[in-house]
C-alpha positions in Angstrom: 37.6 -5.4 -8.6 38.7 -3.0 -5.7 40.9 -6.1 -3.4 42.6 -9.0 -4.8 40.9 -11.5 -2.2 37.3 -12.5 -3.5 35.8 -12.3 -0.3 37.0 -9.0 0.9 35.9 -7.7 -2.8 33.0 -9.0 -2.6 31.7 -7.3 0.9 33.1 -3.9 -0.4 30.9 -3.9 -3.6 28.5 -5.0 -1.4 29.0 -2.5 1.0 29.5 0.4 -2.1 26.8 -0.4 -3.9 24.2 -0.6 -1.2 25.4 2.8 -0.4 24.8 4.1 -3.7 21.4 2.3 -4.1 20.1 4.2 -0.3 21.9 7.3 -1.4 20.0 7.2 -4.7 16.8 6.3 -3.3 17.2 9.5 -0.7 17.7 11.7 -3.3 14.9 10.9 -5.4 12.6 10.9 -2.6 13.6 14.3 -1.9 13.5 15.5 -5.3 9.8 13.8 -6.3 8.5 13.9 -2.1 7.8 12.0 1.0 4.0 10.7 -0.6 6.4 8.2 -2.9 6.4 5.5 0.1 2.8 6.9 1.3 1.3 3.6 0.5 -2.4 5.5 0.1 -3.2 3.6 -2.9 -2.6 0.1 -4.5 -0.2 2.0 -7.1 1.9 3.1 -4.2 2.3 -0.6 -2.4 3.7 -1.6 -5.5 5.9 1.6 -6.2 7.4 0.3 -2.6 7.9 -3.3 -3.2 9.4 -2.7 -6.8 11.9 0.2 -5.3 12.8 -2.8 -2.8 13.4 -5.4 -5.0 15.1 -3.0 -7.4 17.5 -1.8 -4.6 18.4 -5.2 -3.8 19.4 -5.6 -7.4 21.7 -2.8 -7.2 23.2 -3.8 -3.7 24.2 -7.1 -5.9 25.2 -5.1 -9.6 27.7 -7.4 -11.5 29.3 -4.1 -12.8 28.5 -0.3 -13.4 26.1 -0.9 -16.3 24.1 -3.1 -14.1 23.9 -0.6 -11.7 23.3 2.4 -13.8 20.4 0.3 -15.2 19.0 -0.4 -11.8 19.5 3.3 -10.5 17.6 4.6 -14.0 14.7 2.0 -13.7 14.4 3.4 -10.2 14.1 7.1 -11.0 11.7 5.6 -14.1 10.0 4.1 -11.5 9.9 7.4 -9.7 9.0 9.0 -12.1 6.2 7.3 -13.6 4.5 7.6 -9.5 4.5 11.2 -9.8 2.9 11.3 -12.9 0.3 8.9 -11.8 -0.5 11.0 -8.2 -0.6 14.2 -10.5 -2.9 12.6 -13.3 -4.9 11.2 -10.8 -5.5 15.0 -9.0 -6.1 16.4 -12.4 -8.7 14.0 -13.4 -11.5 12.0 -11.7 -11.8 9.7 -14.5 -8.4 8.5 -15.0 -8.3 8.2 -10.6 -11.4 5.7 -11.1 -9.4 3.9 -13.9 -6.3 3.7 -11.6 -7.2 3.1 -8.4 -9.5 0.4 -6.5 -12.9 1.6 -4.1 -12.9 0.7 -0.9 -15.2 -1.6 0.4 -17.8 -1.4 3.8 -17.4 -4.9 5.5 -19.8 -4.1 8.6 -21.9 -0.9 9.2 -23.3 -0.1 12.4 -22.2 -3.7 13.9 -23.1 -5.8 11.3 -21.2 -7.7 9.0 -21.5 -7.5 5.6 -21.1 -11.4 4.4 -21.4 -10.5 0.7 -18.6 -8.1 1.4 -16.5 -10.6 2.7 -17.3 -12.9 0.6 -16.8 -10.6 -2.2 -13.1 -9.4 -0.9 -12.3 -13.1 0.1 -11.9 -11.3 3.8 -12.7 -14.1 6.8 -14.8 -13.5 9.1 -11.7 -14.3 11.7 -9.8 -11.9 9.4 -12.3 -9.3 10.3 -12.1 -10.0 13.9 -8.8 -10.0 14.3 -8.6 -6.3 13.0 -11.5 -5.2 15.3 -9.4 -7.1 18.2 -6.1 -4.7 17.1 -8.5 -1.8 16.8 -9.4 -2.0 20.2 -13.0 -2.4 19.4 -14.4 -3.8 22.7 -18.3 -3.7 21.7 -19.6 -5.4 18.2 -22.7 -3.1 18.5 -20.3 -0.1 19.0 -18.8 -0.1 15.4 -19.7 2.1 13.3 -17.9 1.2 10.4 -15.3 -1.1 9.0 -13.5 -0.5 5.4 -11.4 -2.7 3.1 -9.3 0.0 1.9 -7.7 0.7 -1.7 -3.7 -0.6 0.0 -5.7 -3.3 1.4 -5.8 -2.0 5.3 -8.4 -2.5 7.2 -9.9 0.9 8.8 -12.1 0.1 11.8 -14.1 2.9 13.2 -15.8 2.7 16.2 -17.8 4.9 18.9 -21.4 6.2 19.4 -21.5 8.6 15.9 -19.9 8.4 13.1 -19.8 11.6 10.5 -21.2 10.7 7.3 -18.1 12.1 5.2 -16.2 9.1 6.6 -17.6 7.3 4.0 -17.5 9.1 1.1 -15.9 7.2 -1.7 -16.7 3.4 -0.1 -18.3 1.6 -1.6 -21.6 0.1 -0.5 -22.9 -1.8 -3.0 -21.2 -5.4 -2.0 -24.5 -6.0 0.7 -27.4 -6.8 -0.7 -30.8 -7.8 0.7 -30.7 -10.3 3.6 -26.7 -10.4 3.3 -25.8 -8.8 6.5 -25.9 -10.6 9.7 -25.4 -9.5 13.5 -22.4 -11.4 14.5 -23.4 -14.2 17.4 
């Protein structure tokens, strides 16, 4: 206890211990790198929303043992990320094990229905992302990818370069699956 008056204890800890928990959280991103809150895969989105929840934990520590627990699971936390992102450079297999595909859901201004069906995407979904990509001509898109964090890439124009879709997955469509939109 740091004041004898509850209230004005209580918004020092809180004040103290958010501290700590931002200062921590600095210094581990500094130590490990600025691709821990990349969000490029699905294993990063939750590396983000656990280092969230766990830093509102220590902002709210009962004690020191809470926090030192909280402040350890984080550089676990940490920890374990950067041993993921370096396994999954070292090794193909253990990347496919790891991490999701993305998925086409239109090519060339068609929509891919099984793909949306597949990813449980709407077709207003969809069209709201081609609306906030600026996309002013269906026929004009030349691509448009579920990817592994869940974004939506739209990409749109009159060429698109093959390598834009290595690693995508095409396989969702199948025969008589894709439709021009009306």
């Amino acid at each position: 206890m740091f004041f004898e008056p509850p209230l004005l204890d209580a918004l020092a800890k809180g004040a103290l211990l958010s501290t700590l928990g931002i200062a921590w959280v600095i210094l581990l991103v500094r130590v490990v790198g600025l691709r821990s809150f990349s969000k490029m895969t699905n294993f990063d989105f939750v590396m983000t929303v656990a280092m969230g929840s766990l830093l509102a934990g220590a902002s709210q520590s009962g004690g020191w043992a809470p926090l030192v627990q909280t402040l350890a699971a984080m550089a676990a936390l940490f920890g374990v990320q950067y041993a993921v992102s370096r396994l999954r450079y070292a090794s193909s297999r253990f990347d496919e094990v790891v991490q999701n595909t993305p998925l086409l859901l239109m090519k060339d201004g068609v929509i891919l229905r099984d793909a949306l069906r597949q990813t449980r995407v709407t077709e207003d979904d969809l069209i709201a992302k081609l609306r906030e990509a600026n996309a002013g001509d269906i026929s004009r898109i030349r691509a448009v990818i579920l990817e592994t964090t869940g974004n939506i890439s739209v990409i749109h124009g009159t060429r698109m370069d093959a390598v834009l879709l290595q690693g995508v997955r095409l396989d969702a469509a199948g025969p008589g699956s894709a439709e021009k939109p009306g």
